[in-house]
DRENNUNU-645362 format. One record per residue: x, y, z of N, C-alpha, C, O in turn; residue in three letters. Coordinates in Angstrom, 2 decimals. Layout:
BEGIN
- nX, nY, nZ, caX, caY, caZ, cX, cY, cZ, oX, oY, oZ, res
- X, Y, Z, X, Y, Z, X, Y, Z, X, Y, Z, ALA .
...
% end
This chain:
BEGIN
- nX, nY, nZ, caX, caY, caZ, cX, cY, cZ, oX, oY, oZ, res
- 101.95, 103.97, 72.81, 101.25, 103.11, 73.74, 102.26, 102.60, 74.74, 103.37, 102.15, 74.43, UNK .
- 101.77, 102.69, 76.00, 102.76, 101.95, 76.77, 102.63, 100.46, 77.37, 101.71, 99.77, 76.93, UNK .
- 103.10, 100.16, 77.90, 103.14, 98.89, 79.09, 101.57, 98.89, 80.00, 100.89, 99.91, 80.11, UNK .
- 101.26, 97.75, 80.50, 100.31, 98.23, 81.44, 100.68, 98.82, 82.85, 99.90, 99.29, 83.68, UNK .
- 102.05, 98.71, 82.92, 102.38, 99.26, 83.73, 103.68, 100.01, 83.24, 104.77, 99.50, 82.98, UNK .
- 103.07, 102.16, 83.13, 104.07, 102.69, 81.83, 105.48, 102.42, 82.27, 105.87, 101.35, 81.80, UNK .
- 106.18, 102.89, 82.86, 107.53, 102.69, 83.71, 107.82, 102.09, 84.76, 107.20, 102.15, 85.82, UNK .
- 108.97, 101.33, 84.49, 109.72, 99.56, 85.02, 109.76, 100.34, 86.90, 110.10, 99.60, 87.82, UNK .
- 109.40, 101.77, 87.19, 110.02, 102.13, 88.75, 107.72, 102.07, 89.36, 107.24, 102.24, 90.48, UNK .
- 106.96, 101.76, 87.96, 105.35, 101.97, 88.48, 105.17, 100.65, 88.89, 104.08, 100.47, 89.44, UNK .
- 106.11, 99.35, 88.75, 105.65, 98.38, 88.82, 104.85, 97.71, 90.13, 105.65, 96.97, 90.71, UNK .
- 103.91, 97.71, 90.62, 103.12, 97.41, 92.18, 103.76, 96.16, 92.96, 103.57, 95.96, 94.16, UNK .
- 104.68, 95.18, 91.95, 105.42, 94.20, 92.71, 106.48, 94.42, 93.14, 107.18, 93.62, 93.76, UNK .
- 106.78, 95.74, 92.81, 108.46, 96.02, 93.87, 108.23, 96.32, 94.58, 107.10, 96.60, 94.98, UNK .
- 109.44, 96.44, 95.18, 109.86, 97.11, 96.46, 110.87, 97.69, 96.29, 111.56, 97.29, 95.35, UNK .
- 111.36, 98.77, 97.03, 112.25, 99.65, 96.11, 113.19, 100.18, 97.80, 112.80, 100.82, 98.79, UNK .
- 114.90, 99.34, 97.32, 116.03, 99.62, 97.99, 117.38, 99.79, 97.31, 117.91, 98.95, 96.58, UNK .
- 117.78, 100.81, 97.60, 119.27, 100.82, 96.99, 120.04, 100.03, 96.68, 120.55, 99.45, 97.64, UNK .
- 120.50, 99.65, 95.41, 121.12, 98.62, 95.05, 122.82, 98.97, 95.55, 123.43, 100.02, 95.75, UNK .
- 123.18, 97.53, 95.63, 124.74, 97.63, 96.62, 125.70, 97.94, 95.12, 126.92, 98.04, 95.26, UNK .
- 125.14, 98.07, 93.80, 126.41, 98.26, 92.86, 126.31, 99.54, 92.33, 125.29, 100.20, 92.51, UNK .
- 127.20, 99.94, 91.73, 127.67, 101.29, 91.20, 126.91, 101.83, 90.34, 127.20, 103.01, 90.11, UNK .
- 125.87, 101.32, 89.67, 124.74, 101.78, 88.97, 124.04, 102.64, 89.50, 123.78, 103.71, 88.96, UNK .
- 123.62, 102.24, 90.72, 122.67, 103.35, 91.91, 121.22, 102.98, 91.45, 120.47, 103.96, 91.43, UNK .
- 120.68, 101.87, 91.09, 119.41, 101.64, 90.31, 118.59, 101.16, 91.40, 119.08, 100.53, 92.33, UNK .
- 117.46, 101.41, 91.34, 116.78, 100.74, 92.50, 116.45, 99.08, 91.94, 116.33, 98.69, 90.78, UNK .
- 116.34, 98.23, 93.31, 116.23, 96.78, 92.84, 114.53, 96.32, 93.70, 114.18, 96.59, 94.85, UNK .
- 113.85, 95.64, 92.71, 112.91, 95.48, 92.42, 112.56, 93.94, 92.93, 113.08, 92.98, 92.36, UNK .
- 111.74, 93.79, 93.94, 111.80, 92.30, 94.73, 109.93, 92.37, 94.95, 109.34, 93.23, 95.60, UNK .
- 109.28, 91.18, 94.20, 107.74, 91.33, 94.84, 107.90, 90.56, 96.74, 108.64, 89.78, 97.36, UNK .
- 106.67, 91.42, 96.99, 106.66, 90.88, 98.29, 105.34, 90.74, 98.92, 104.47, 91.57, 98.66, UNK .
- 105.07, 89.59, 99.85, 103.52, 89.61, 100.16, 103.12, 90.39, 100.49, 101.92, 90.25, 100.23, UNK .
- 103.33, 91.77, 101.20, 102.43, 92.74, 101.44, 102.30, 93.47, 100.39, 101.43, 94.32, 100.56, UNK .
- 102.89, 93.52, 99.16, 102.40, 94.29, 97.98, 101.60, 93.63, 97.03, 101.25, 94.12, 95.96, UNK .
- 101.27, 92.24, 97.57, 100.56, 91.60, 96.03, 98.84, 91.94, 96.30, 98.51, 92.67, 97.24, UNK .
- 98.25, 91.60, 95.77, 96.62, 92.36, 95.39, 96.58, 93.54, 95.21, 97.52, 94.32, 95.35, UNK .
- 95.29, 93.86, 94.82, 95.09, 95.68, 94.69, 94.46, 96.15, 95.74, 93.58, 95.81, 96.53, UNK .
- 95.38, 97.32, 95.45, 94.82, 98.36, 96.55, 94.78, 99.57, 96.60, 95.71, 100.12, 96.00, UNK .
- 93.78, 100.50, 97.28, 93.37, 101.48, 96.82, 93.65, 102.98, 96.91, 94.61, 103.30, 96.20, UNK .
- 93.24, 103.72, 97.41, 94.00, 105.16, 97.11, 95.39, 104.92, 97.88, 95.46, 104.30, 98.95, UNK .
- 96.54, 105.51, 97.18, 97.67, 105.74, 98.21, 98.26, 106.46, 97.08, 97.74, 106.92, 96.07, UNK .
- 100.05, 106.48, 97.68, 100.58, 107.27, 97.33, 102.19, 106.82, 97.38, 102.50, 107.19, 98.51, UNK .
- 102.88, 106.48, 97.04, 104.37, 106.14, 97.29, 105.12, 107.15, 96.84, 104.71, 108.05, 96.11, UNK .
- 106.48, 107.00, 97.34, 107.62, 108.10, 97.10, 108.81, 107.39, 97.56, 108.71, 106.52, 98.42, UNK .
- 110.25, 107.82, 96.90, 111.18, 107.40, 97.54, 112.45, 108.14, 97.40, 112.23, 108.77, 96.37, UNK .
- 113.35, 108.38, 97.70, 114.52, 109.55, 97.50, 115.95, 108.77, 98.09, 116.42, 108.93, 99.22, UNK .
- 116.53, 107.83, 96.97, 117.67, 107.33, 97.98, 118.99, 107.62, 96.72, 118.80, 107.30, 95.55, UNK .
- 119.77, 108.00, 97.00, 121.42, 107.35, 96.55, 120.82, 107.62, 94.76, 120.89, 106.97, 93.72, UNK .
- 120.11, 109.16, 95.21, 120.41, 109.97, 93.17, 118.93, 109.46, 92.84, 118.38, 110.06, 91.91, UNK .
- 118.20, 108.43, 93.47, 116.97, 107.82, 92.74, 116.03, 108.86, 93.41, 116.20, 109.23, 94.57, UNK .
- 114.81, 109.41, 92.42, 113.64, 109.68, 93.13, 112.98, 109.03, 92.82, 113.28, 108.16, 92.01, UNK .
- 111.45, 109.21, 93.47, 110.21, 108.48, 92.53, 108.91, 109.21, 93.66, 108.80, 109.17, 94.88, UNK .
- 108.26, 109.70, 92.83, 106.84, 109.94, 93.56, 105.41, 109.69, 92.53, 104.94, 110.39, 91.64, UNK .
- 104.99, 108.37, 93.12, 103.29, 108.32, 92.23, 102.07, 108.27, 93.14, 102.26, 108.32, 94.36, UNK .
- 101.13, 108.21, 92.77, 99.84, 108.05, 92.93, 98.89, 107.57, 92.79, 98.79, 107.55, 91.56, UNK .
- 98.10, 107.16, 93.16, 97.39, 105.93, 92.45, 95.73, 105.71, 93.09, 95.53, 105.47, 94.28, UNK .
- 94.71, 105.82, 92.12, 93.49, 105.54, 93.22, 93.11, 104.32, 93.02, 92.02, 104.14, 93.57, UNK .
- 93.70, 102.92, 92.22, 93.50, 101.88, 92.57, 94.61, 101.44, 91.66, 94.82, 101.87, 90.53, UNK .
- 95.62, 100.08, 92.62, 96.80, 100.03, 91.77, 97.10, 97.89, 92.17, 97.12, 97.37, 93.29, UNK .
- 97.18, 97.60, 91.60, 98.01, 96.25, 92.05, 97.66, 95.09, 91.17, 96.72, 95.38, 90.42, UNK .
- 98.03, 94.08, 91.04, 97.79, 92.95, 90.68, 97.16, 91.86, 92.01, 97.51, 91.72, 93.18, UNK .
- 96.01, 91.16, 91.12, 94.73, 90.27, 92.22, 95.72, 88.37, 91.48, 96.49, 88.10, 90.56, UNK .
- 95.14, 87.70, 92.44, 95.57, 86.85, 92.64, 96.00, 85.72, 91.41, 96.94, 84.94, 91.25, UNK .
- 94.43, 86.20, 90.43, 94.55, 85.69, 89.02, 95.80, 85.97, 88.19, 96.05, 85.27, 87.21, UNK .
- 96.81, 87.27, 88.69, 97.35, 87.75, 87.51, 96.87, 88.73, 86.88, 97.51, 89.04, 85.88, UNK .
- 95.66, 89.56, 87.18, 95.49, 90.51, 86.43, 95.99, 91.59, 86.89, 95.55, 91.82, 88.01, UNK .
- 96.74, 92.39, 86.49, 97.39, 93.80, 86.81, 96.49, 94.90, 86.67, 96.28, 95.01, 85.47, UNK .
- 95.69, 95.96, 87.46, 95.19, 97.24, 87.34, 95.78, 98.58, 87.78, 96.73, 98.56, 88.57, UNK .
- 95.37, 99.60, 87.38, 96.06, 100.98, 87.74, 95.05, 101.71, 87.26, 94.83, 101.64, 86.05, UNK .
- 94.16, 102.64, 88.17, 93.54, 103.68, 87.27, 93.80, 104.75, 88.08, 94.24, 104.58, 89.21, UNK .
- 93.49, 106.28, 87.43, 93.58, 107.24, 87.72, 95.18, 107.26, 88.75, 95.32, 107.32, 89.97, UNK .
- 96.06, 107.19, 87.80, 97.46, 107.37, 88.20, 98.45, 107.92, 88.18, 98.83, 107.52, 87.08, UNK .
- 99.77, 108.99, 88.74, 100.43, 109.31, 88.02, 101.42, 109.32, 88.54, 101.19, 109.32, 89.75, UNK .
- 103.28, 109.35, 88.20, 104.40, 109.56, 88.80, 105.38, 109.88, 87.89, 105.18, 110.11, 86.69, UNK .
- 106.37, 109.89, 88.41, 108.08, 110.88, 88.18, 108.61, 110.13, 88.55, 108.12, 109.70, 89.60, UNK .
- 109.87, 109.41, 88.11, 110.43, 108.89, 88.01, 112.13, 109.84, 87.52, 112.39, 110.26, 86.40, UNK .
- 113.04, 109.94, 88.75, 114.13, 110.65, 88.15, 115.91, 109.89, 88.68, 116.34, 109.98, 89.83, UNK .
- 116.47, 109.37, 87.81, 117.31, 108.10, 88.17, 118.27, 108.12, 87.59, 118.37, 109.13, 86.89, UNK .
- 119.36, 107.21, 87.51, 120.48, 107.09, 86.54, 120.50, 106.56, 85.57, 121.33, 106.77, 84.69, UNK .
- 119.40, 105.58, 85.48, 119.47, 104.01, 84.94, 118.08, 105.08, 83.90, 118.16, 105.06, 82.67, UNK .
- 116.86, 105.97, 84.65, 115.73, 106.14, 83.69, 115.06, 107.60, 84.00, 115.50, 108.19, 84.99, UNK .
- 114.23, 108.12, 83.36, 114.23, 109.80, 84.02, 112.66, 109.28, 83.01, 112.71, 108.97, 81.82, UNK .
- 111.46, 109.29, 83.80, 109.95, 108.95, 83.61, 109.20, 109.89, 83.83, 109.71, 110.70, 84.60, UNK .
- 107.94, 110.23, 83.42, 106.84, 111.48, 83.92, 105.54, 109.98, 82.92, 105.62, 109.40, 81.84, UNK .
- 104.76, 109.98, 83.82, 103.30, 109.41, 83.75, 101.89, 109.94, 84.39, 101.70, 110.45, 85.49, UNK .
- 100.96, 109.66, 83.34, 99.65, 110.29, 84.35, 98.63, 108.98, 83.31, 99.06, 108.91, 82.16, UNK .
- 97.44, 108.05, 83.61, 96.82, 107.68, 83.12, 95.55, 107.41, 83.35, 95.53, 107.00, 84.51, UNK .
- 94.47, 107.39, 82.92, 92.98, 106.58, 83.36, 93.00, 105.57, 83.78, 92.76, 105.18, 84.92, UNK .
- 93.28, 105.06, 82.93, 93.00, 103.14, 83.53, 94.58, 102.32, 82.26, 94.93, 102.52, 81.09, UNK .
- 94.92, 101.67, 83.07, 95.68, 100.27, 82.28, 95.38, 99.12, 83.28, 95.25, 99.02, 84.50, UNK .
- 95.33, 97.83, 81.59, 95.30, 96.37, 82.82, 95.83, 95.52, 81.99, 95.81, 95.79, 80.80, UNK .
- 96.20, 94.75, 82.27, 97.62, 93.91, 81.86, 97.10, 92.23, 82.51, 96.13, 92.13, 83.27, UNK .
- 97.87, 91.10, 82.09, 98.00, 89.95, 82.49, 98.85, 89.50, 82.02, 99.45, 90.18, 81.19, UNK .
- 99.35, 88.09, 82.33, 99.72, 87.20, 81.73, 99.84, 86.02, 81.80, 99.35, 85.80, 82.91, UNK .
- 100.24, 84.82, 81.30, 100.40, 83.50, 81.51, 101.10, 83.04, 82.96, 101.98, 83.63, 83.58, UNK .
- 100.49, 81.97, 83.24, 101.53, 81.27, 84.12, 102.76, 81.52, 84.01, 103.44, 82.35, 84.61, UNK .
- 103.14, 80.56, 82.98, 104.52, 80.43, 82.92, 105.24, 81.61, 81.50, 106.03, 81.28, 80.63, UNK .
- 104.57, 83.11, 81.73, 105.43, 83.90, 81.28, 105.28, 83.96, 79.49, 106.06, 84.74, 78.95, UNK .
- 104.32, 83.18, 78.58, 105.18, 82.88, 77.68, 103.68, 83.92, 76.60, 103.51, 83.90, 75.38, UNK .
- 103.04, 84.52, 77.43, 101.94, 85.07, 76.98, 101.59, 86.55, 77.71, 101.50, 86.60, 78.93, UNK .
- 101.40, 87.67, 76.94, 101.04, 88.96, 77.84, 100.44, 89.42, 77.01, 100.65, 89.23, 75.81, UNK .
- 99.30, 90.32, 77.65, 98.59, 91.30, 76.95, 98.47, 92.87, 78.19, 98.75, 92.79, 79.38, UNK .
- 98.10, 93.89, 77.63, 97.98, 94.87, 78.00, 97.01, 95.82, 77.59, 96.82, 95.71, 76.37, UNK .
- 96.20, 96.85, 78.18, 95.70, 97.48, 77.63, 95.76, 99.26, 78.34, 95.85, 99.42, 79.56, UNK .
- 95.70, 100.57, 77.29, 95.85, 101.56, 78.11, 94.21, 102.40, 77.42, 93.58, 102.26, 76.37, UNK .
- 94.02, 103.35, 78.79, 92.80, 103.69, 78.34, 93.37, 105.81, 78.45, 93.70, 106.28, 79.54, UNK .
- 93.35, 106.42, 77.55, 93.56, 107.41, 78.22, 94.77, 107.83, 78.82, 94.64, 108.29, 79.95, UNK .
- 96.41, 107.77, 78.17, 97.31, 107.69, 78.90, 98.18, 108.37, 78.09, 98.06, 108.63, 76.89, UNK .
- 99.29, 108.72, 79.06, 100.39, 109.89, 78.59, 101.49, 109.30, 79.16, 101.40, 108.67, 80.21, UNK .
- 103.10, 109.54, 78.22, 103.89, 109.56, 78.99, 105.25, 109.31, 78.34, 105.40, 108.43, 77.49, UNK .
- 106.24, 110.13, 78.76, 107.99, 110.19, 78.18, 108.52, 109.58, 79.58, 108.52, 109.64, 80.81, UNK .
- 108.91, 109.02, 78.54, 110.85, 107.95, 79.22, 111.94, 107.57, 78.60, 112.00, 107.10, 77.46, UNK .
- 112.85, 107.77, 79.36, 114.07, 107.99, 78.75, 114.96, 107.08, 79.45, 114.79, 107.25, 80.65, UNK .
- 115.66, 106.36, 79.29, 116.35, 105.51, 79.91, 117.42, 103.88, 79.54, 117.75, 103.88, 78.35, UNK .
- 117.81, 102.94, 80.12, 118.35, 101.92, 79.85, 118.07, 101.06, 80.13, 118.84, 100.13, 79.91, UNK .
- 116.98, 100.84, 80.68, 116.01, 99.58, 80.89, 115.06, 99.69, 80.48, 114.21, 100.50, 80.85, UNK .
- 114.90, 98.37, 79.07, 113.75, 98.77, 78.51, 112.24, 97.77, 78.70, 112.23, 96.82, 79.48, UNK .
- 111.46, 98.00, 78.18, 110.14, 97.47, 78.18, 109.91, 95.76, 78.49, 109.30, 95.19, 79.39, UNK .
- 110.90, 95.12, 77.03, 111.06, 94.19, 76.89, 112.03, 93.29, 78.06, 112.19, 92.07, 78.04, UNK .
- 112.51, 94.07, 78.86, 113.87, 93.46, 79.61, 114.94, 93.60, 79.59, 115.55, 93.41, 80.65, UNK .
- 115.76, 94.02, 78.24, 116.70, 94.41, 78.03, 117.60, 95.53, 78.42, 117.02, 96.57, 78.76, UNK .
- 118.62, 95.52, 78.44, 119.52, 96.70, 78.91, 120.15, 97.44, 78.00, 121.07, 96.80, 77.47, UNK .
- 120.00, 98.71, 77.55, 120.45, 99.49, 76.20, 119.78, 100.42, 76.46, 119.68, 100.97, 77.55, UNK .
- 119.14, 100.72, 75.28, 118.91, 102.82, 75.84, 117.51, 102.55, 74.59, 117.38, 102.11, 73.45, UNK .
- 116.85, 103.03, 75.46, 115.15, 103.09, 74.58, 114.57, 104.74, 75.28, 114.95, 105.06, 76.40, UNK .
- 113.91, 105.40, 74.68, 113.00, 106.60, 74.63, 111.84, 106.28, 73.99, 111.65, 105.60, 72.98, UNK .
- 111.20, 106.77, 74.62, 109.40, 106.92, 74.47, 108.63, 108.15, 74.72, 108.70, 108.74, 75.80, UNK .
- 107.81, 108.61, 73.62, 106.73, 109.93, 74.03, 105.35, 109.54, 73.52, 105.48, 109.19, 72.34, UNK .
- 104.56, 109.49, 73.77, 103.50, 109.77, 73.25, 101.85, 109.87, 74.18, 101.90, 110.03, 75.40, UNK .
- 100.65, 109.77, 73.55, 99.36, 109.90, 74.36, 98.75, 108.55, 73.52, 99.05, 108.35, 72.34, UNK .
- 97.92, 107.73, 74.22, 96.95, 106.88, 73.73, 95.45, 107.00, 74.45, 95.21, 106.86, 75.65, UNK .
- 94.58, 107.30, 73.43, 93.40, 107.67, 73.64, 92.78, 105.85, 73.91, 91.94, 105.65, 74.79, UNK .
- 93.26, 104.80, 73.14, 92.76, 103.48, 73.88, 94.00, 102.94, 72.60, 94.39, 103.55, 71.60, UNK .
- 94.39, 101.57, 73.13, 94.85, 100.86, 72.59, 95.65, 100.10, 73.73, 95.64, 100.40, 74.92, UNK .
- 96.49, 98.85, 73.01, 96.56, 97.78, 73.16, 97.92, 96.95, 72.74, 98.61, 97.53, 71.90, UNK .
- 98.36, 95.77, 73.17, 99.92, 95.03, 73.29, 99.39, 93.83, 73.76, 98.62, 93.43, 74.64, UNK .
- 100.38, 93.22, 72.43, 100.49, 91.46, 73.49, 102.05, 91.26, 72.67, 102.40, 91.78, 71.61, UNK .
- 102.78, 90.38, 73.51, 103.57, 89.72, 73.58, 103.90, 88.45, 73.41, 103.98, 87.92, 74.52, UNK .
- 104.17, 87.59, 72.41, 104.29, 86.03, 72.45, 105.58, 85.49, 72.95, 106.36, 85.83, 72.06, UNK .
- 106.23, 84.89, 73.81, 107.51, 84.32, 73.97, 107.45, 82.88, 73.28, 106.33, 82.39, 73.12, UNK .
- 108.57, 82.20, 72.86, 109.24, 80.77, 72.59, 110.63, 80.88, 72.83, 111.51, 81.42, 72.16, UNK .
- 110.67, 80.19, 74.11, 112.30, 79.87, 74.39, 113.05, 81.82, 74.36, 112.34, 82.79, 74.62, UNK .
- 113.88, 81.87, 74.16, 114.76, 83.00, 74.06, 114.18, 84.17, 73.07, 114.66, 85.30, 73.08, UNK .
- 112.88, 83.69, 72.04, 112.77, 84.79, 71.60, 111.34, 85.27, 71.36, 110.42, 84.47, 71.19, UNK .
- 111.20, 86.39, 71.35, 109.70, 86.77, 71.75, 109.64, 88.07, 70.92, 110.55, 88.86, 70.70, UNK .
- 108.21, 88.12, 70.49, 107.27, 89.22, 69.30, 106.31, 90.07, 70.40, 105.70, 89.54, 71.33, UNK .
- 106.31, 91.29, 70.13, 105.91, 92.41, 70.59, 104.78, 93.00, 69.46, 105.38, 93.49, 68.50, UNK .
- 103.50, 93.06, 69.34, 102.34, 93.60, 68.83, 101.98, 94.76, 69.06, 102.15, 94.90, 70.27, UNK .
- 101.56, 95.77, 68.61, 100.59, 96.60, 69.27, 99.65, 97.31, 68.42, 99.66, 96.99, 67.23, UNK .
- 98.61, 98.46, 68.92, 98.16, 99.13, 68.03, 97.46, 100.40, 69.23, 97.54, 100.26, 70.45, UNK .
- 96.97, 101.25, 68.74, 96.48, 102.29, 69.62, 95.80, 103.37, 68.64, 96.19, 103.67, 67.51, UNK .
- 94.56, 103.95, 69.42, 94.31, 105.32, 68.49, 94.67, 106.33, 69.82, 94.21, 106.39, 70.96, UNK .
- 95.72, 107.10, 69.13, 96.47, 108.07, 69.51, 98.03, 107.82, 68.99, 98.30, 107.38, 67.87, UNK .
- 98.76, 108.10, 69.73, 100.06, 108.26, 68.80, 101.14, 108.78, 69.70, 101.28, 109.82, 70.35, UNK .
- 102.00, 107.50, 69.46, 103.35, 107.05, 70.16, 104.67, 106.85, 69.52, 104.65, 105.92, 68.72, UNK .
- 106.11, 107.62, 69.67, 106.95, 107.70, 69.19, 108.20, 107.23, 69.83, 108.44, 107.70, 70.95, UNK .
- 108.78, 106.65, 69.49, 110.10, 105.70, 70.32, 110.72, 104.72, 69.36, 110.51, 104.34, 68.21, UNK .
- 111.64, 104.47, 70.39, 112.35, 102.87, 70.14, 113.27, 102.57, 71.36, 113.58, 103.32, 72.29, UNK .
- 113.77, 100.76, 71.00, 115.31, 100.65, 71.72, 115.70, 99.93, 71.46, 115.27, 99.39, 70.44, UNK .
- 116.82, 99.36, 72.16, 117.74, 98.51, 71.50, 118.70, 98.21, 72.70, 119.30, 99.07, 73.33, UNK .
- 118.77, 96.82, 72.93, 119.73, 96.20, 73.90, 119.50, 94.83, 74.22, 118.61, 94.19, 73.65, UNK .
- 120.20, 94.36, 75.02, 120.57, 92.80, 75.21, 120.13, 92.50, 76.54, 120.25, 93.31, 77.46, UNK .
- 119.65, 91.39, 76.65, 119.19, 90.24, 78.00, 119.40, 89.10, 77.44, 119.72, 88.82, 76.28, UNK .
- 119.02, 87.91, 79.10, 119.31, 87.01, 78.54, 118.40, 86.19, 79.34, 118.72, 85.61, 80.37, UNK .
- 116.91, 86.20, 78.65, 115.34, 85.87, 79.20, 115.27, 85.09, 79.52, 114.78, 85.02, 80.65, UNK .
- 115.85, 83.40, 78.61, 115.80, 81.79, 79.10, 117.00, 81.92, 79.76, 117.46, 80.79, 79.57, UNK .
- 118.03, 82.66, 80.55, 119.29, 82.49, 81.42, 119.72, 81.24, 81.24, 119.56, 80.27, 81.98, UNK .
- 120.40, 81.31, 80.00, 120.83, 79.76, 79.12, 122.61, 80.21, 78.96, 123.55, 79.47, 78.67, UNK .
- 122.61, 81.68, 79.27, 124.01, 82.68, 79.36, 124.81, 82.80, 77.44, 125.96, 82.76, 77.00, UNK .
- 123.30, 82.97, 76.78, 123.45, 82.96, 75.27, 123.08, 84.55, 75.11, 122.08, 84.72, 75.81, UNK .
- 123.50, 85.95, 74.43, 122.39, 86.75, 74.35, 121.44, 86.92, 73.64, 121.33, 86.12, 72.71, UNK .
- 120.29, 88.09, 73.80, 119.28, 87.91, 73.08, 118.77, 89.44, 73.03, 118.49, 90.16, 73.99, UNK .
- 118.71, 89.82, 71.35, 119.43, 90.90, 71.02, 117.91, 91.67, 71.15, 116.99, 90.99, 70.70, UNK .
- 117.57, 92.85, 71.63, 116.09, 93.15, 71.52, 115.88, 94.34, 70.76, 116.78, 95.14, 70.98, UNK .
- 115.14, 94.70, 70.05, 114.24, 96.32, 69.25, 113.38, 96.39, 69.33, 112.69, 95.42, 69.01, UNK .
- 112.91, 97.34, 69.71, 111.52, 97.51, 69.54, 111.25, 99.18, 68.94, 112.09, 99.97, 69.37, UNK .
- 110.22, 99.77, 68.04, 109.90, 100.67, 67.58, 108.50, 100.90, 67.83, 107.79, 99.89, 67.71, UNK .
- 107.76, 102.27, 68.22, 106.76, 102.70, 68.16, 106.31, 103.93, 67.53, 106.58, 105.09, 67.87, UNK .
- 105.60, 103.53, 66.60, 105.26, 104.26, 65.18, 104.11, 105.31, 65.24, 103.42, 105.65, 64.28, UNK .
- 104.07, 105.55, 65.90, 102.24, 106.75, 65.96, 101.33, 105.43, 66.52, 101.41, 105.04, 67.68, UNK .
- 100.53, 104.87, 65.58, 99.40, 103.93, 66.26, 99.55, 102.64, 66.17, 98.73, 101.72, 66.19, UNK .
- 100.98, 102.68, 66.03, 101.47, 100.78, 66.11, 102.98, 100.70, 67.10, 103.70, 101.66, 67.37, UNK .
- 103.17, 99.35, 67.49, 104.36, 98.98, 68.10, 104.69, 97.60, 67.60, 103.89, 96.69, 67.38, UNK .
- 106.04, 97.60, 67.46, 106.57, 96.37, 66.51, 107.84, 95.64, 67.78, 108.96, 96.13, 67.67, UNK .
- 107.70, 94.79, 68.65, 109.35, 94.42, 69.53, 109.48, 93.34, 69.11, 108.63, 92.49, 68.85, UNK .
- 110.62, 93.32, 69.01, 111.47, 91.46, 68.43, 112.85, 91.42, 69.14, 113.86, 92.11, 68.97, UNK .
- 112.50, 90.14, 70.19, 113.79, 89.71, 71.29, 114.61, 88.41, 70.06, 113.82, 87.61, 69.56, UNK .
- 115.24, 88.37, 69.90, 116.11, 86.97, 69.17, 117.73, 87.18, 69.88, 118.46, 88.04, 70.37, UNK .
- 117.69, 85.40, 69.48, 119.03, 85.13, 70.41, 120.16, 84.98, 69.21, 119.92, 84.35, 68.18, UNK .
- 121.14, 85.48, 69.40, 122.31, 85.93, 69.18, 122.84, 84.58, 68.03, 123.92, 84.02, 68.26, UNK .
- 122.35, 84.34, 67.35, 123.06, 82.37, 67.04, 124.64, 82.94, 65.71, 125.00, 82.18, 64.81, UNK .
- 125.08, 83.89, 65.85, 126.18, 84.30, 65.07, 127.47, 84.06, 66.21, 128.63, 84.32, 65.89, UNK .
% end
């Protein structure tokens, strides 16, 4: 099962420019002309090693916070992540203040490979699988946060790496595993 939005380069609130450091990662800034949804298009981008080409016949987040995407798909080929997606429908939300998410995918496919993972973290996570319908929520408190899921279809992965979510400059160690028709993530902060 993925994200409601499968890969961190599908996200409808970026904007996507070459980052000035040696990574070569694209950097990710929302901006008012990208917020609401909107309907058929098509993006692409080719800079400094990054590609990306998707599609989308209705894609964005509306004013409430609710995130949509249906009938979608893209490639994603990078330093930092190397993505292939195609899906029906996903829709996603979350809290005001961050400390609540849910997601849902209807009909969706998709491998990623990379160092930026789901949760936020930076480390190295892989993902394959198809979900015929299923589902994710997320609880945060302070620095550490639980990852749920379930799906009928069947998803194979994990990862593992560090952020630092409440930027308190403590780390906060993250895993997450996806089992065929479940997903298990747990962010905790470093107190050793």
């Amino acid at each position: 099962m993925t994200s409601p939005i499968a890969s961190r380069v599908d996200d409808a609130r970026r904007s996507w420019e070459s980052s000035a450091d040696e990574d070569l990662t694209c950097n990710g800034t929302v901006t008012a002309a990208e917020s609401g949804v909107r309907g058929p298009h098509a993006e692409a981008h080719a800079q400094d090693g990054d590609y990306y080409a998707g599609a989308f016949v209705l894609r964005g987040r509306d004013p409430s916070g609710l995130e949509v995407e249906v009938f979608s798909a893209s490639l994603h080929q990078g330093e930092r992540e190397h993505a292939v997606q195609a899906g029906m429908a996903r829709m996603g939300g979350s809290t005001d203040d961050g400390h609540f998410s849910a997601g849902g995918d209807v009909f969706t496919a998709h491998a990623q490979a990379g160092f930026d993972n789901q949760d936020g973290s930076s480390g190295f996570g892989v993902s394959v699988g198809a979900t015929v319908v299923g589902g994710e929520v997320t609880g945060t408190l302070g620095p550490a946060s639980l990852t749920l899921g379930a799906s009928v279809g069947t998803t194979v992965g994990g990862s593992l790496g560090v952020r630092d979510g409440d930027k308190d400059g403590k780390v906060e160690i993250c895993g997450r595993v996806e089992f065929g028709v479940g997903a298990v993530g747990l962010c905790v902060e470093k107190w050793w």
